[in-house]
C-alpha positions as CSV (number, residue, x, y, z in Angstrom):
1,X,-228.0,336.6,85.5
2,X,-228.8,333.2,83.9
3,X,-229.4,330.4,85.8
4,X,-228.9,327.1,83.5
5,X,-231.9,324.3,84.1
6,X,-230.1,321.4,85.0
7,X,-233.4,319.4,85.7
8,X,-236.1,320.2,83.9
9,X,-240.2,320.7,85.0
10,X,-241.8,317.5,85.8
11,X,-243.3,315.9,82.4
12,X,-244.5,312.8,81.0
13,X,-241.8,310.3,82.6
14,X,-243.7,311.0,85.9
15,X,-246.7,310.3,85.2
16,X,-246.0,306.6,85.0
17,X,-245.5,303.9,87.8
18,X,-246.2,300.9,89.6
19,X,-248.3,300.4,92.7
20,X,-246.2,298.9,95.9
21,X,-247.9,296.1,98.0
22,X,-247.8,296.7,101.8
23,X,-250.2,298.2,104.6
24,X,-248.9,301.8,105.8
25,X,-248.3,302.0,109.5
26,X,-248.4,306.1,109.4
27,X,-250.9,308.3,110.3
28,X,-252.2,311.5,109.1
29,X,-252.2,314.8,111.1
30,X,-252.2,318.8,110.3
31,X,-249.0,320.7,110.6
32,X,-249.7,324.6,109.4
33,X,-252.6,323.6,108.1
34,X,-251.7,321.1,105.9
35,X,-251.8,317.5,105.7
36,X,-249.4,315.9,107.2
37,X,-248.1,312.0,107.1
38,X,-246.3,310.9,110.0
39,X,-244.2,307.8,110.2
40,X,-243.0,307.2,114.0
41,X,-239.3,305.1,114.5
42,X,-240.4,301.9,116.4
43,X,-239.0,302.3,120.3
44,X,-238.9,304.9,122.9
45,X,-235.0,304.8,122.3
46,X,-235.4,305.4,119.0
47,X,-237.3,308.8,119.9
48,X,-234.7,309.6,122.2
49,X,-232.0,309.7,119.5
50,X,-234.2,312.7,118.3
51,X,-234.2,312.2,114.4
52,X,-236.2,313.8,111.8
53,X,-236.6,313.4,108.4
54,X,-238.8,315.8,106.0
55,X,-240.0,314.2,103.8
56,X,-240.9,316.2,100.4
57,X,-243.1,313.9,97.8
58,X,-243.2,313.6,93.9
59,X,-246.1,314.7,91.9
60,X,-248.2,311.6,93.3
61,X,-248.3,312.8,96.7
62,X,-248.4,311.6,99.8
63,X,-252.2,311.0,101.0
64,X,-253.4,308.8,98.5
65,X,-250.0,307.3,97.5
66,X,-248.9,303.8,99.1
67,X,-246.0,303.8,97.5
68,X,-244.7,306.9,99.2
69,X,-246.3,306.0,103.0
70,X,-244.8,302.8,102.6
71,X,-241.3,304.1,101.8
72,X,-242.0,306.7,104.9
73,X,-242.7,303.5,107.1
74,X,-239.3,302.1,106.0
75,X,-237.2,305.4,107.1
76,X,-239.1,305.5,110.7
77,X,-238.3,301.7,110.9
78,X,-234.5,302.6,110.5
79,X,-235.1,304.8,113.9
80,X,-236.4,308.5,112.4
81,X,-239.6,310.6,112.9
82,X,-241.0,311.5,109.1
83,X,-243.2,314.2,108.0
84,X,-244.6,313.7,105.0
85,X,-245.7,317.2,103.4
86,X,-249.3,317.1,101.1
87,X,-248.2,320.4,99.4
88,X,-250.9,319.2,96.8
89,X,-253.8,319.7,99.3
90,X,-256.0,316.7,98.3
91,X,-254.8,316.7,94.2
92,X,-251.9,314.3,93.2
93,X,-250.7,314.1,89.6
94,X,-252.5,310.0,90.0
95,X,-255.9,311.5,89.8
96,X,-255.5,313.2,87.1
97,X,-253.0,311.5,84.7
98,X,-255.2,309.4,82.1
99,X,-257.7,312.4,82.3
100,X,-258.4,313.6,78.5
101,X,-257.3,317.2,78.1
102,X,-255.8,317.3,81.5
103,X,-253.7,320.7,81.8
104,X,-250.9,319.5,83.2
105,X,-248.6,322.9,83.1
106,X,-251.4,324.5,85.1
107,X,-251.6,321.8,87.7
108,X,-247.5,322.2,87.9
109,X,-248.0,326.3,88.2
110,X,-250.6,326.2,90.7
111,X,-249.2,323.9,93.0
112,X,-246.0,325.3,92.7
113,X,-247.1,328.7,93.6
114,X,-248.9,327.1,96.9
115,X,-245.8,325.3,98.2
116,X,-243.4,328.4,97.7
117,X,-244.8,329.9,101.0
118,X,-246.2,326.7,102.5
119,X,-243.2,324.6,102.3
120,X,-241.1,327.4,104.6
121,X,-243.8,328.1,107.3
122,X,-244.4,324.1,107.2
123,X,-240.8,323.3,108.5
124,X,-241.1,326.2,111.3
125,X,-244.4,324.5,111.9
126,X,-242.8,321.1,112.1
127,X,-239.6,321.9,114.6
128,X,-241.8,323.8,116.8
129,X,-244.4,321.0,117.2
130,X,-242.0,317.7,117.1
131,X,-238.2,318.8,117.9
132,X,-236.2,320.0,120.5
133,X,-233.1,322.6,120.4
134,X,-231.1,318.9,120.0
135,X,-233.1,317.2,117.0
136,X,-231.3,317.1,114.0
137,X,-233.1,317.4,110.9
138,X,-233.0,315.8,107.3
139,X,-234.7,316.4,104.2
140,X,-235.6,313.8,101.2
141,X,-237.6,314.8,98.2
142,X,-238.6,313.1,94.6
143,X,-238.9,314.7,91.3
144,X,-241.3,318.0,92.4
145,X,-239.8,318.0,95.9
146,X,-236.3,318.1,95.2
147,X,-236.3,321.8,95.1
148,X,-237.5,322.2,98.4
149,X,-234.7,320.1,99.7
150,X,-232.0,322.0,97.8
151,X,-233.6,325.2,99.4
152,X,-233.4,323.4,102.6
153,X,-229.4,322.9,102.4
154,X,-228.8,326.4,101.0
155,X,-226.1,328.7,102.6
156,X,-229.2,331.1,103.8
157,X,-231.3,328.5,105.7
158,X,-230.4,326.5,108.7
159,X,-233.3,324.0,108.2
160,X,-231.9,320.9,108.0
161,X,-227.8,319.6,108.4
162,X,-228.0,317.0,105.6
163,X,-230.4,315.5,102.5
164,X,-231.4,313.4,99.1
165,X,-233.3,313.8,96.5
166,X,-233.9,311.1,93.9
167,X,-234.9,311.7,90.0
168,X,-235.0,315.6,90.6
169,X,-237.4,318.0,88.8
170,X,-237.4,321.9,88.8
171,X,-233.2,322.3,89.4
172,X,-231.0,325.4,88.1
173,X,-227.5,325.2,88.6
174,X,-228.1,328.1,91.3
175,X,-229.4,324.9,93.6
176,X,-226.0,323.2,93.6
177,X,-224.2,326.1,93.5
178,X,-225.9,327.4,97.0
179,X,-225.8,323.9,98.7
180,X,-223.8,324.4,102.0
181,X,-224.5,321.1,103.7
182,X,-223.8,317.0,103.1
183,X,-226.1,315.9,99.9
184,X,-226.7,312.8,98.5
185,X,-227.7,312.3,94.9
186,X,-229.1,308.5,93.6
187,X,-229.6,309.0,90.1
188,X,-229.9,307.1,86.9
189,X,-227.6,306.5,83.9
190,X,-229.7,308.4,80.9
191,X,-232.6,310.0,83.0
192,X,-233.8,311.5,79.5
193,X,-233.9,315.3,80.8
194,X,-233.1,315.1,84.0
195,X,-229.9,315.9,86.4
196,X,-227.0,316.4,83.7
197,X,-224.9,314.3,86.6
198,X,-221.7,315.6,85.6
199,X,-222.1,318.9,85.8
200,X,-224.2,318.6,89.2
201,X,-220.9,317.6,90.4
202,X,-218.8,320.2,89.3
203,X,-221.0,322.7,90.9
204,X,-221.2,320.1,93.9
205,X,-217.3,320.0,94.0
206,X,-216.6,323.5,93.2
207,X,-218.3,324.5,96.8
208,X,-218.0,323.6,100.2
209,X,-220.4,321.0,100.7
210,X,-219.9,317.2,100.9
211,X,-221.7,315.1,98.2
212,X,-222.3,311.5,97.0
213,X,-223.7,310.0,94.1
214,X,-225.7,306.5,93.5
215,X,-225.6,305.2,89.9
216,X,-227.6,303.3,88.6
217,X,-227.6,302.1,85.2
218,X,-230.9,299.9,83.2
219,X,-233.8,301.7,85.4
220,X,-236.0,304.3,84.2
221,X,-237.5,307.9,85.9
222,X,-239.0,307.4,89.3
223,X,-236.7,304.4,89.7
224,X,-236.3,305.3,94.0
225,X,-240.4,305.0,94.0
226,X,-242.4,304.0,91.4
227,X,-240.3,300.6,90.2
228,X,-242.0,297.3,89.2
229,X,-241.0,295.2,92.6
230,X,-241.9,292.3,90.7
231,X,-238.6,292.6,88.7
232,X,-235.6,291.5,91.4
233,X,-233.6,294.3,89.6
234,X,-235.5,297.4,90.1
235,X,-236.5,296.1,93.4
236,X,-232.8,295.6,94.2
237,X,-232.4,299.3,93.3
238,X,-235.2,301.3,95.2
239,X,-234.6,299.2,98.5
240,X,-230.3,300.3,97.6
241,X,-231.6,303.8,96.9
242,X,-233.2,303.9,100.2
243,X,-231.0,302.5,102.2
244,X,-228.1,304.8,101.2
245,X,-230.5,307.9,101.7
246,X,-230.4,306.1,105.5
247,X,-226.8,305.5,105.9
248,X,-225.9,309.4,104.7
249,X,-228.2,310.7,106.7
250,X,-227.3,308.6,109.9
251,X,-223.8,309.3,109.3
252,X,-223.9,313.1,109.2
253,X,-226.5,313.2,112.4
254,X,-224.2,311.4,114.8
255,X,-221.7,313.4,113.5
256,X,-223.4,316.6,114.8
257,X,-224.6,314.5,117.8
258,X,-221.5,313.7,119.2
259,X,-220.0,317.1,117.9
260,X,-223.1,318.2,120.2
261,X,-222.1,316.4,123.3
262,X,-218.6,316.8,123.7
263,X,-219.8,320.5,123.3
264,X,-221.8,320.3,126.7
265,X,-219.6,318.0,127.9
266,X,-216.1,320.7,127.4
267,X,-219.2,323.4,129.4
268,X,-220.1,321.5,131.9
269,X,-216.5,320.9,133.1
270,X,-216.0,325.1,132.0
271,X,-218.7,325.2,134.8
272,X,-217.5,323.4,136.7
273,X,-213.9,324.3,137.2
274,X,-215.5,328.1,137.6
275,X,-217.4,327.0,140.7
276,X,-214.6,325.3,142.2
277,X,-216.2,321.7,142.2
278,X,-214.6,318.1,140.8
279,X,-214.5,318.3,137.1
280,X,-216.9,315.0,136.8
């Protein structure tokens, strides 16, 4: 059966970018074997609200990447645990994109092929080492990771209960067609050949999930990462970006959390009443 592209391979629009000024807070660990950034919320209570946010990068990775550590930092300051995935193993697009002769299709292919079975056995990895049976989990990704968060809120997996991607790469329709849980689009008037945004949302609509959609016009590919922060504009629009992603995502996890509560509260009086003793 065909399965219409409705964003196409990463290509030459992500190869350019501007560097982000600020000094990363994260540190790096190893979650199933594979590097791993991790950006911690800033208080104990914060931990307690048991957060999480998977973070899936663009072609410039995550371990030699400010920009992306930095925009880590800033979910974990808004009170979430992020894990930052290096499903590139040591070999971001940024070392190799003024390189003469550079194969560029054969860097997409084989890191592809490596983060079809490492990206599955790295979120096991990552609820068994950081969450509990109440942490709620949420996935982000940019260009080359917004496949693995479409996966993510598929009708087969239970891996996380909401996510975003900004300026997609490597999307059929079969993506929007599957999703099953809340989604959150920020995308770009005339992104060349990327998300056909209309059409996204009639696949979106025609299922069960809830959606929403930042647009933003006069910006160019990579606009939620790799802006020019010296231009108030494009500033303006990554910080908006990612402080919608925050506001979806903290909107659908409370949901579930109090959903999750009065759940245990409703058994604990169940319990209760069973054993004969006062309700509270």
């Amino acid at each position: 059966m065909s399965d219409p592209v409705l964003a196409a391979p990463s290509g030459a629009c992500c190869l350019s970018g501007f560097p982000h000024q600020g000094t990363p807070q994260g540190t790096f660990t190893s979650v199933a074997g594979v590097k791993t950034y991790i950006a911690r919320p800033p208080t104990p209570a914060h931990w307690q609200q048991r957060r999480v946010i998977l973070y899936f990068p663009d072609v410039w990775g995550i371990d030699i990447f400010l920009n992306g550590q930095l925009l880590c930092d800033y979910f974990a300051s808004q009170g979430f645990l992020v894990l930052a995935m290096d499903y590139f193993r040591g070999d971001p697009i940024m070392l190799h994109r003024i390189e003469p002769g550079f194969d560029f299709e054969g860097w997409k292919v084989k890191h592809k092929a490596f983060a079809a079975g490492a990206v599955p056995e790295w979120i096991d990895a990552v609820k068994t080492q950081f969450g509990t049976p109440e942490t709620k989990y949420a996935a982000v990704g940019y260009c080359f990771g917004a496949p693995y968060v479409m996966d993510a809120l598929s009708e087969t997996s239970s891996a996380v209960c909401v996510g975003a991607f900004g300026h997609p790469a490597f999307l059929n329709e079969s993506h929007f067609t599957n999703c099953a849980r809340a989604a959150s689009l920020p995308v770009l008037r005339g992104d060349g050949p990327h998300v056909p945004r209309h059409r996204a949302e009639e696949l979106l609509g025609a299922g069960a999930c809830t959606f929403h959609v930042q647009l933003f016009s006069g910006v160019g590919h990579g606009f939620c990462l790799r802006g020019d922060m010296t231009d108030p504009y494009r500033r303006f629009v990554k910080e908006e970006s990612a402080s919608g992603i925050v506001r979806w995502f903290t909107k659908f996890i409370i949901r579930l959390l109090i959903k999750l509560r009065r759940s245990l509260v409703r058994l604990l009086i169940k319990l209760r009443r069973s054993l004969g003793g006062p309700f509270l």
